[in-house]
N, C-alpha and C positions, 0 to 999 in steps of 0.2 A: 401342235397343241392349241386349243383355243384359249381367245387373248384371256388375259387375268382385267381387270378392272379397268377397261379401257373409258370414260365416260360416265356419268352423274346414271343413265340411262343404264348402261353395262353393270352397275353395280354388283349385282349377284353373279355374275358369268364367272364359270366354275375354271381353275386355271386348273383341275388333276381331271376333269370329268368331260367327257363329251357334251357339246350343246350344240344346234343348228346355228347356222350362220344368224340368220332374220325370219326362221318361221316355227309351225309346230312339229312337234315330233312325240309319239307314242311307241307303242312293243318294239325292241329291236327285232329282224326279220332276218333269215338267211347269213346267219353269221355263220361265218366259211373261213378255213384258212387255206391258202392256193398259191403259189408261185412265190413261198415268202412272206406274205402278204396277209395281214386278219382283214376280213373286209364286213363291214355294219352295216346292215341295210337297214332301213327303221319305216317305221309307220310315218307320212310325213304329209304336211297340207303345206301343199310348193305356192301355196297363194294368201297367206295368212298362219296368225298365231294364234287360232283356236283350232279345236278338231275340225274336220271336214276334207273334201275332196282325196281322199285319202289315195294315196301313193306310196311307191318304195325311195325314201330318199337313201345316198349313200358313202360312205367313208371308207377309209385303208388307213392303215396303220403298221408299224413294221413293229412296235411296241406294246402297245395298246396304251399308248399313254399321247403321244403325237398324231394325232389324224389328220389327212387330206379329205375334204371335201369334193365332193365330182356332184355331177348334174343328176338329174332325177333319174332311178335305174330304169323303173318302172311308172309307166304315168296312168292315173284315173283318165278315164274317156266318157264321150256320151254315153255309151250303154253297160261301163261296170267302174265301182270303187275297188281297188288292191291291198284286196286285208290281209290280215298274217301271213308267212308262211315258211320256210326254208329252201337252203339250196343245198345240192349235194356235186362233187363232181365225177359224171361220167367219166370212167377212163377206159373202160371197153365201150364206148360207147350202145350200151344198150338197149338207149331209146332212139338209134339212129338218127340223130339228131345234130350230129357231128361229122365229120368231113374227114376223108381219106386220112388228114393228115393231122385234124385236131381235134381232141375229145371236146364234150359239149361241159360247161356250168349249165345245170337243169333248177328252174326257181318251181317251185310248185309250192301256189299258193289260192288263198280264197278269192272266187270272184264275187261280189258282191253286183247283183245288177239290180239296173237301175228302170225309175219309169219309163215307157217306152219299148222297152227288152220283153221278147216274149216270156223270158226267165223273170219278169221284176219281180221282186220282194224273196228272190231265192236265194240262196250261199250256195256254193258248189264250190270244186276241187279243179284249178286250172296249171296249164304250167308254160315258162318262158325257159329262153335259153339263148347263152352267150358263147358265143366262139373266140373271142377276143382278152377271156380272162375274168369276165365279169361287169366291163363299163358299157359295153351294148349290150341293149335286149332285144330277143324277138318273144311275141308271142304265139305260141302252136297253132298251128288253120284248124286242128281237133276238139279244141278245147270249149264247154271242161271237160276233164277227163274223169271226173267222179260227178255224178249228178242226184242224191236222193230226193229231189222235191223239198227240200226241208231249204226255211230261213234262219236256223242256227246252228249250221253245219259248215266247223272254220278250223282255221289254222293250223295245216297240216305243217306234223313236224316227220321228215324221211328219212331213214338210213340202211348203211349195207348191213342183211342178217347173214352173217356163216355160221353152219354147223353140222355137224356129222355127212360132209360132204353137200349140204347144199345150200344154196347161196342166193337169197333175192334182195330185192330191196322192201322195206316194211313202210308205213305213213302211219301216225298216230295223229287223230283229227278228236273232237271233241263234237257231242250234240250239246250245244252252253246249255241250256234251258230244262234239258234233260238228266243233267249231272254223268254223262256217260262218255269214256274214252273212246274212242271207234278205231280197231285196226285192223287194215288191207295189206294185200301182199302187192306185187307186180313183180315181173322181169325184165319190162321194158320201160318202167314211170308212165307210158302212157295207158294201158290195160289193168286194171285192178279188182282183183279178187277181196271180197268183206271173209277177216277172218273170224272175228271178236270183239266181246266188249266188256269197258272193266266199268263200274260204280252204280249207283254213287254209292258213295263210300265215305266216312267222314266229313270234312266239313262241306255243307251243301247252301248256307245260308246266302250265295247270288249266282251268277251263272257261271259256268266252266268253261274256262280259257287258254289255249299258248301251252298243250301238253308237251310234253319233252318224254323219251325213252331211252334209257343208256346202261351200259353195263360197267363198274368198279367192280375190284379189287377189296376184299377188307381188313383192313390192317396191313396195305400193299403186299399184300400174300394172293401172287397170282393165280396161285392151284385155286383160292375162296373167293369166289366174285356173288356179288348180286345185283339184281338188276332195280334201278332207284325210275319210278314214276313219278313226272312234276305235273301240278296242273294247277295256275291259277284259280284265283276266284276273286269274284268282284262283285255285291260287296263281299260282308261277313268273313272277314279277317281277325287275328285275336285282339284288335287294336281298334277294332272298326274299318268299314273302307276295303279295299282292295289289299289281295298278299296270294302269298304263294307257299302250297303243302304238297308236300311229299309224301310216296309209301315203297316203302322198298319191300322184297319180294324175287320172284323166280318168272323170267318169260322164256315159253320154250319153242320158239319162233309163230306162235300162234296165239298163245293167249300170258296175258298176263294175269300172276297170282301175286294179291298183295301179301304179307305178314306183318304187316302195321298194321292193318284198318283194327278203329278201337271198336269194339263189341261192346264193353263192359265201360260206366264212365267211374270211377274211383274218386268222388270229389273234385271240388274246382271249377265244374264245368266242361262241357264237351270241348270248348274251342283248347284249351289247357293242355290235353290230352294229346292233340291231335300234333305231328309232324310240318314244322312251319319253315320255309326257307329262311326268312328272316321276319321278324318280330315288329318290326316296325311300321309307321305309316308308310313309307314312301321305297317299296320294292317291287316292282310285279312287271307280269309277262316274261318271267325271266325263262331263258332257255340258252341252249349252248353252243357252241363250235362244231360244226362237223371237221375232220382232218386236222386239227393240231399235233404237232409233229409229238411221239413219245408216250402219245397215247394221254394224253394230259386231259381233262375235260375242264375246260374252261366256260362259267358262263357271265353273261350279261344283262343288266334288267333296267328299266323302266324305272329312272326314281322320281314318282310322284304319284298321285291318289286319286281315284274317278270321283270321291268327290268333292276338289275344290282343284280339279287339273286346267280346267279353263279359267281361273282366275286368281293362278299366283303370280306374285308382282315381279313378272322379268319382261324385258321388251328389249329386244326385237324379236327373240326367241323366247320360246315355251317351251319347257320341262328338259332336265340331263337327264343321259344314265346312271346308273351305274360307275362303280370300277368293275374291272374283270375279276371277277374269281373263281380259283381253280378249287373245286371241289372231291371228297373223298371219303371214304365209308371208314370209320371207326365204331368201335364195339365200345359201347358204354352201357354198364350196369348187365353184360350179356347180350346186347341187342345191337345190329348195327347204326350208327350214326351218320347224319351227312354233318360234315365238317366243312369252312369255308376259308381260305385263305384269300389275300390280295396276291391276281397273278404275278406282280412282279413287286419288287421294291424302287419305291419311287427316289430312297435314299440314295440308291447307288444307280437309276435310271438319271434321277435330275440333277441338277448343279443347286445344291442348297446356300440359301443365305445364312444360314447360322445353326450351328446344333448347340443343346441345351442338356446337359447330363446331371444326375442327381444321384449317389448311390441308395440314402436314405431320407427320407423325411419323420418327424416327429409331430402330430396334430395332435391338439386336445382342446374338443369341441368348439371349433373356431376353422376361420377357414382363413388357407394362407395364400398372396397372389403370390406368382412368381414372374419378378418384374421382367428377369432375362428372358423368358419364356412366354411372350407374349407374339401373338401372330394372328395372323388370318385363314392362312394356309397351313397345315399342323399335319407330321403323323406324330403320333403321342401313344408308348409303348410304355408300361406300368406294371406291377406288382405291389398288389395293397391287402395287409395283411390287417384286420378289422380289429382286432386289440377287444376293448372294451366299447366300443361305438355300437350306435343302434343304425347309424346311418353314413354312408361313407362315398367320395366320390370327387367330381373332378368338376367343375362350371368353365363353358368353354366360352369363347368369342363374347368375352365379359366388358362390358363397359357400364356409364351412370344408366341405372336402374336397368338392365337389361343384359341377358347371359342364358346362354342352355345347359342345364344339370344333366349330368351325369352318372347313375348314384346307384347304388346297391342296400337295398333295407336288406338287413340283415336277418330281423325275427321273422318277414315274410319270403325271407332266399328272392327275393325279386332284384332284377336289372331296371333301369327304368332310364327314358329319358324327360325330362320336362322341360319343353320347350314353350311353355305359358307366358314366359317375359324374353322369348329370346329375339323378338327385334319385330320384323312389321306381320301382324296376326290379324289382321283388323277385316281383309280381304274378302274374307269366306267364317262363317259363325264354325265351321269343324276343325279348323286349323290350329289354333291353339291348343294341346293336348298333353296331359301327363302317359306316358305309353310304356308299358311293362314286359317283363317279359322273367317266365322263371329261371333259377341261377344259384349254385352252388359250388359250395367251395371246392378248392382241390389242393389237398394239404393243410388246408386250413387258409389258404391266400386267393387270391381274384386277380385272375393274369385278363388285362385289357388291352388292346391295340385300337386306338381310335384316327378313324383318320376325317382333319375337318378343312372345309372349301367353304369360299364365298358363300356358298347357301345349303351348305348339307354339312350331316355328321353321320359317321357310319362307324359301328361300333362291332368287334372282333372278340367274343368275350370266352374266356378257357378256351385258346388257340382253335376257335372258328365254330366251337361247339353251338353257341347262341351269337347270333348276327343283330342286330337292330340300326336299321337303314333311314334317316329325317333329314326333309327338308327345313332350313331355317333360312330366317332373312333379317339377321340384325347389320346394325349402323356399320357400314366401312371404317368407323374408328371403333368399335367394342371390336378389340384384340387381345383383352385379356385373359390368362390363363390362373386359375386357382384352384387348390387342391382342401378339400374339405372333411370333418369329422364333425359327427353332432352327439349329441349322449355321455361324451368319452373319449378314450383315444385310442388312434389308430396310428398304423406307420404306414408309409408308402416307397416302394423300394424300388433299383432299376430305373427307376424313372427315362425317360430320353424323347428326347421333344424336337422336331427336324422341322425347319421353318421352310416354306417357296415361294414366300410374298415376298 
């Protein structure tokens, strides 16, 4: 796990969430799980903590809460940077790329070349590969293996398609610039046939990034699957900035059809409308696991924002992830849903310092601390039934003059986080920000799952239906936890508050 609060310097280093050791880090890449093993690769500048010289730096995990570090998978060179992309593992070896006796980890990702390269100023489609598990790379003598002349053709995301007896492997790539998914087939990852293209489509407002393609189950009813599309974007997100939308839908090994995309906008605005992975500032390039055991689809994301990613106040490292979470298609109102859990529980993964239970609370317009209940480190699980309140909710990592809200307006059905006073803002004029997201009741109550670290809050709202993901950076002493009403009175039930500071 990486340290919790080691040094004046270390302040913010997340103790539940991934960070680099001493540099930067961007999109997670080729997240795999192989011999036991979840293994992170990420976007990584091995020579500072701003963007640049881009590489695959990488991690293992037997939990996804404890990582090891290892040395750079993949390195930038004189004539390419190593943008996004995925790994898959050969086990028939189909790209012969593997040895009598051991199948190949294939990386297939963007090369990005450089001045100098008779390719400069192109993006194409390359691939590496490991015989040893995944901690050595080679790069292929063929490579790239996709070439369209184009500068914003990235991020290939690959996996195995079966169906009605046949069986390849597919790539979903993105033209960013163009708002367009692009899918090839191959049989061997090295040879690639162009099948299709899906957009744009919905939200279109910066370029399209870090697509994802996968099939769920709906309502874990395995005879009903469909198939869920991710594709970032950066900016024009519902919050501003960088996020990530979905469209679910039907791919019949060749093309994909959405049945989200909105046609029609019903008030509110387009971005309202649209299918968002999670709500907040600080989620994107998120994509998933290939091979996790059980068929489970776990995914991983990028918590921070392209526009103020190069100047939030952590050193020696720049920017965490995410937590993992296992996602799932539910039917809400008729339609299916993506829903998000936390993959594991950190309650019964870590040794806690103290847990905090509450069966009920009683507020009326006031807001109450809860001294036992005070922490750095939080998962915070709630049921809050609004009473008479116009506004209701929780302020976290509270101390003098400075706390991030929590809070559900009730007459606009809105989630919101406000993190305006919640510690050091001052870094970048975008950072400070009230951020919303729509939100209704079920039953008449507001089931929450929050869980908070050294510099984030990630918010799990009606069991994963709405997400909202923020970085914060207040004082190593604002630890206080307080549960609030305004207008009126509300109750708050369940309560249970797991400390790991």
């Amino acid at each position: 796990m990486t340290a919790s609060t080691a040094s004046t310097a270390e302040k913010y280093r997340p103790a539940l969430h991934f960070s680099a050791q001493n540099t930067w880090i961007n999109d997670p890449n080729g997240l795999v799980y192989h011999d036991g093993v979840y293994h992170l690769y990420f976007q990584n500048n091995p020579h500072g903590n701003v963007w640049g010289n881009m590489s695959w730096g990488h991690a293992t995990s037997e939990d996804l809460l404890a990582w090891t570090h290892h040395p750079v998978a993949i390195a930038c060179d004189e004539n390419e940077d190593i943008f996004s992309g995925s790994i898959v593992f050969d086990r028939d070896n189909n790209s012969g790329l593997g040895t009598a006796g051991t199948a190949p980890l294939v990386a297939i990702y963007t090369s990005a070349y450089k001045p100098g390269h008779a390719r400069h100023g192109i993006q194409a489609q390359s691939i590496a590969y490991s015989l040893d598990g995944g901690y050595t790379w080679m790069k292929h003598g063929g490579n790239p293996v996709i070439d369209r002349g184009s500068p914003e053709f990235r991020d290939p995301k690959v996996f195995r398609y079966s169906s009605a007896g046949a069986s390849y492997w597919v790539m979903v790539a993105v033209e960013a610039q163009d708002h367009q998914v692009l899918l090839y087939k191959s049989e061997n990852l090295l040879d690639w046939e162009f099948l299709s293209t899906f957009g744009p489509a919905n939200a279109t407002g910066g370029v399209w990034e870090c697509p994802d393609l996968f099939e769920l189950p709906v309502d874990d009813d395995p005879t009903r699957t469909k198939w869920v599309l991710i594709v970032n974007l950066n900016p024009g997100g519902p919050n501003k900035g960088s996020a990530g939308q979905y469209f679910v839908g039907h791919f019949d090994g060749t093309t994909f059809a959405s049945e989200s995309t909105v046609s029609e906008v019903r008030g509110g605005g387009p971005l309202s409308e649209y299918q968002w992975l999670d709500w907040g500032r600080d989620y994107y390039a998120a994509v998933s696991f290939a091979d996790v055991p059980d068929g489970r689809r776990l995914m991983i994301s990028w918590m921070n924002n392209w526009e103020y990613a190069n100047q939030i106040p952590t050193f020696p490292w720049r920017s965490p992830m995410s937590l993992a979470r296992e996602v799932s298609l539910r039917t809400v109102h008729g339609r299916p849903r993506l829903v998000q859990a936390p993959a594991f529980d950190p309650g019964q993964e870590l040794e806690s310092t103290d847990r905090f239970t509450q069966e009920t609370l009683q507020v009326h317009d006031a807001a109450l601390r809860l001294d036992q209940a005070e922490g750095a480190v939080q998962r915070i699980e709630l049921s809050i039934d609004p009473g008479t309140a116009a506004e209701v909710g929780l302020v976290v990592r509270g101390g003098e003059n400075q706390g991030t809200r929590i809070g559900i307006n009730i007459a606009q059905s809105r989630l919101f986080v406000d993190r305006r006073n919640s510690g050091e803002s001052g870094f970048h004029e975008a950072f400070a920000s009230l951020d919303t997201a729509p939100l209704r009741p079920a039953n008449g109550r507001y089931e929450l799952t929050i869980f908070v670290d050294h510099c984030s809050v990630e918010v799990f709202a009606q069991g994963g239906l709405v997400t909202m993901t923020e970085l914060i950076f207040p004082s190593p002493l604002s630890t206080g936890l307080s549960v609030y009403a305004s207008g009126g009175s509300a109750s708050f039930h369940d309560l249970s508050v797991v400390r790991f500071d």
